[in-house]
Structure formats: C-alpha cells, structure tokens
C-alpha positions as CSV (number, residue, x, y, z in Angstrom):
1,X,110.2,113.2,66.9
2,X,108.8,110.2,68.3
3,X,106.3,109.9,70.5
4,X,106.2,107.7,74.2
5,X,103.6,107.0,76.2
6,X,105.4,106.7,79.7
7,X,102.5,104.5,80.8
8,X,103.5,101.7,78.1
9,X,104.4,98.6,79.8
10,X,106.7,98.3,76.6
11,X,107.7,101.7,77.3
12,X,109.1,101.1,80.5
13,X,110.9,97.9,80.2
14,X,112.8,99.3,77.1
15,X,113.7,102.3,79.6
16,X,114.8,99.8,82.1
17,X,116.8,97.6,80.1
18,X,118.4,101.0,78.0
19,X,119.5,102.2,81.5
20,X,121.1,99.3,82.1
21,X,123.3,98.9,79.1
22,X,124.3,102.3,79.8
23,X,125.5,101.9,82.9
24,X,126.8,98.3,82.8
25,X,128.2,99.0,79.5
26,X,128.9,102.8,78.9
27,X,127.3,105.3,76.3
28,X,128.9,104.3,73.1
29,X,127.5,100.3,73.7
30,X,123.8,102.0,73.7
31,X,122.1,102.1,70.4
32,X,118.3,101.4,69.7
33,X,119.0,98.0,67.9
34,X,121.5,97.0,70.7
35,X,118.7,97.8,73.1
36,X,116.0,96.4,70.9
37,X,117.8,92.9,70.9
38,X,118.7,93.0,75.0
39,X,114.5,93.4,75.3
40,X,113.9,90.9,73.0
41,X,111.9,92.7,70.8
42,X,112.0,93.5,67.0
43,X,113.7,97.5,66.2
44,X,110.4,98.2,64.7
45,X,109.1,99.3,68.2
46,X,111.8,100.5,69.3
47,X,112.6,103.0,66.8
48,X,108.8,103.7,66.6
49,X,108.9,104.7,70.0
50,X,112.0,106.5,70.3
51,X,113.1,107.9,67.1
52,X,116.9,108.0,67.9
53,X,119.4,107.7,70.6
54,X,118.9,111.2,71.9
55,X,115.4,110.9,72.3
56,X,115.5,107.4,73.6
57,X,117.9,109.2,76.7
58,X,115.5,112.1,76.8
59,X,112.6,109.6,77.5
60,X,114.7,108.0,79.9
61,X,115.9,110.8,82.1
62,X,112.5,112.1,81.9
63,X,110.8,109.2,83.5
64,X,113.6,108.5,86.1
65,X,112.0,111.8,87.5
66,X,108.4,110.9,86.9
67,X,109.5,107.7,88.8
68,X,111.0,109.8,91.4
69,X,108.0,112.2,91.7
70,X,105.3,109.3,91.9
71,X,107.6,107.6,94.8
72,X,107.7,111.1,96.5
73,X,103.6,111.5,96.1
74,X,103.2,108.5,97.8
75,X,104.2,110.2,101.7
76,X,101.6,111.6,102.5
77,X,101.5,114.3,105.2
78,X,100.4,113.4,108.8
79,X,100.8,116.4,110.4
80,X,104.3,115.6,111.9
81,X,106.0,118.2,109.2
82,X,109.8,116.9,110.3
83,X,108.3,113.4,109.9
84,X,107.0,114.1,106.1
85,X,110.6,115.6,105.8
86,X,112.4,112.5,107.0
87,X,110.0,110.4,105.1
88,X,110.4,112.3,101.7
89,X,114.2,111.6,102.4
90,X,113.8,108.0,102.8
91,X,111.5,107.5,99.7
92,X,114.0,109.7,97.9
93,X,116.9,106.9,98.2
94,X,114.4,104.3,97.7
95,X,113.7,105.4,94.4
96,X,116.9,105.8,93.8
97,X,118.2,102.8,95.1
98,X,115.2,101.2,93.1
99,X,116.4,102.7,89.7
100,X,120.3,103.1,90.5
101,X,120.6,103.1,86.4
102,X,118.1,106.3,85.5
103,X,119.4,107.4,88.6
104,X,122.8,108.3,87.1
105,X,121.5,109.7,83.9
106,X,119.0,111.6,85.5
107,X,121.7,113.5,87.4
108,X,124.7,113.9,84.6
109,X,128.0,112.0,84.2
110,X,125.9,109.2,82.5
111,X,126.6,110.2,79.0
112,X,128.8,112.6,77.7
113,X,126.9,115.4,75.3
114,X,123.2,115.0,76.4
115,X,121.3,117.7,77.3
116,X,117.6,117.3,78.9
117,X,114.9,119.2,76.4
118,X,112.2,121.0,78.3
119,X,110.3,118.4,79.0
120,X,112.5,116.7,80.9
121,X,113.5,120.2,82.5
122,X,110.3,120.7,83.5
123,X,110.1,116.7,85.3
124,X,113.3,117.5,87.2
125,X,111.7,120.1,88.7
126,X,108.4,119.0,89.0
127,X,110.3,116.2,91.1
128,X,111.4,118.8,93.8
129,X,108.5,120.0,94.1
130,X,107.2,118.1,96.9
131,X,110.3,119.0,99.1
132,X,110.2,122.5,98.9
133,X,106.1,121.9,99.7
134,X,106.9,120.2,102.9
135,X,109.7,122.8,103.9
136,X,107.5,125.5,103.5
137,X,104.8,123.3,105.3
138,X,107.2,123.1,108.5
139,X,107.9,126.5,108.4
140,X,104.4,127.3,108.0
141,X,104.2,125.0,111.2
142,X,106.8,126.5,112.9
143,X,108.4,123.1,113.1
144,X,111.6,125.0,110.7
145,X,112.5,128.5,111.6
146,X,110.9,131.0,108.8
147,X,113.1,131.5,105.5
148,X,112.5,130.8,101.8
149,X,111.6,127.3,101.3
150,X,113.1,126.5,98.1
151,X,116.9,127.8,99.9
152,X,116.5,125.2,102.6
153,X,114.8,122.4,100.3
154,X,117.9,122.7,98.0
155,X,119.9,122.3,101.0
156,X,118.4,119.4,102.1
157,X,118.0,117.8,98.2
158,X,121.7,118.5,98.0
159,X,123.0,116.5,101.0
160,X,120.2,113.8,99.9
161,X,121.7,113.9,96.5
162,X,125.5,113.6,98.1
163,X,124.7,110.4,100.4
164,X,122.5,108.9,97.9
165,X,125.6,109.4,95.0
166,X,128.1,107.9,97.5
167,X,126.1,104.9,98.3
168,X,125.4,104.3,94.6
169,X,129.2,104.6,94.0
170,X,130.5,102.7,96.6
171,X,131.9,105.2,98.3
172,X,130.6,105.2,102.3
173,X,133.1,105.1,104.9
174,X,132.5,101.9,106.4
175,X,131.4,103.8,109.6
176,X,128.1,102.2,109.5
177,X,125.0,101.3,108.1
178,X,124.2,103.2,104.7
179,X,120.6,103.7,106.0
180,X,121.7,105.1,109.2
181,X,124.3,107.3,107.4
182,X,121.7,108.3,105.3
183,X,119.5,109.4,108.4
184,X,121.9,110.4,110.5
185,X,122.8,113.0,107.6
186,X,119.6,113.9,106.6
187,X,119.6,114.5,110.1
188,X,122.7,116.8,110.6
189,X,121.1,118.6,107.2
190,X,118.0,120.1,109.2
191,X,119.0,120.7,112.9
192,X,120.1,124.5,112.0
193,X,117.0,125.2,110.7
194,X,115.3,124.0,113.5
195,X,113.7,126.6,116.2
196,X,116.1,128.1,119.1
C-alpha cells in the first residue's frame, strides 16, 4: 500500500482536485491518471502516493476529517460552554462549506462500494470528539442538564449533519438565510437539554 504524508502540499492539492472530479464528474470519471493530468502533474507521483483508486479515496475521506478536526480545534473554550457549542456548530459548516467535495465522500453516497479502512474509522471519530468534549463540558457546567454526553452530541452532530447536507444539496426552503437556518436549528437542537 502506498504511503501519504497528509502534510504534503502535493498531497493535498491532488486530494483537492480528486474530490472534485468526483463530484463534478461522478465515481467512474475518477482514476489516478485522470486525476494526475487535472493537477498537472506526471502519474509517477500520483501512483507513488496513492497506489490505486481505493486508497487514493481512503486518503481522501480520511483527510476531509483531519480537515474537519483541525477546523473544530481551532474554537477554543471561553468558558461560555453554550457558546463553544454554537461555535463548534458554526466551524462545523465552515469546514464543510470550505470542502463541499470531501464533504460528500466523507459522509457516503459519494461512491458506490468504498468502505473507510481503520484509519479513516478512527479520523471520523476522532472528528467528533471535540463535540461530545464540550457537551460533557456544559453538563459538567450545568449549562446542559446531566446525561451521557456522546447521546446528546450525536444529537446535535446529526441535526448539524442534516442542515449542512441540505445546504450542500440545494435543498433549503427558501425561508431564510442558510446561516440563520443553520443557527436557528442548531438552536431548536439544544433547548431540551437545557436546565428547567
């Protein structure tokens, strides 16, 4: 198997420009020389870096997450936990909006027959992790009513997921702005965990 180096500025515009093709042009149009010639770079590298097709979309839906993950590390906590929540929902679309591409294969429907390996298993849920840290923060804080953190984190990740998937798709009601849906929701997602 080939070996990437996430860090590669190579890495990542190869990774950029393969999620593209995918989702401009669908999962049978993707193929390392198609994706070498779209970067403008010879298919030596390419294949050097990825090996195949399956491991070139295992290196890109694991680093759609590592993407995701270093967005989310950036909010840092104030002390205001339902302010670190709202914030980890805003950076949440922004990463997605950033990388609407990895976006889709990172969560399915992208290409038909690809599985994640461990690795990228393990990024997925390394990802979440800093939501179900600030739930159990709030609680902790008695800003959320106790419970299991990781119950209310998925809930809150899910309706994230939903608004984020219909703005990517086109699919808002035009009832206002997407951002505003997005808070407004977000919002909506929290208040019954909120204290009495």
């Amino acid at each position: 198997m080939a070996r990437v180096n996430p860090e590669s500025d190579l890495t990542r515009r190869l990774i950029d420009e393969g999620a593209r093709i995918l989702a401009e042009e669908g999962p049978a149009a993707l193929s390392l020389r198609k994706l070498a010639a779209a970067a403008g770079v010879s298919t030596m590298p390419v294949y050097t870096l990825f090996g195949d097709k399956q491991a070139l979309l295992a290196a890109m839906h694991r680093d759609g997450f590592r993407r995701l993950r270093a967005r989310l590390d950036q909010v840092q906590p104030t002390g205001e936990p339902l302010a670190d929540l709202g914030r980890l929902g805003l950076a949440y679309r922004e990463s997605a909006l950033a990388g609407p591409h990895l976006y889709r294969l990172m969560f399915g429907g992208a290409t038909a027959g690809f599985d994640p390996d461990t690795v990228g298993a393990e990024a997925a849920d390394d990802a979440y992790r800093p939501l179900v840290d600030a739930v159990a923060a709030a609680m902790a804080a008695s800003a959320l009513r106790p419970g299991d953190p990781e119950r209310v984190a998925l809930h809150l990740w899910s309706v994230a997921h939903g608004m984020v998937s219909l703005e990517l798709n086109r699919q808002l009601p035009e009832i206002g702005a997407a951002e505003d849906l997005y808070l407004a929701a977000l919002t909506y997602a929290i208040t019954p965990f909120l204290p009495e």
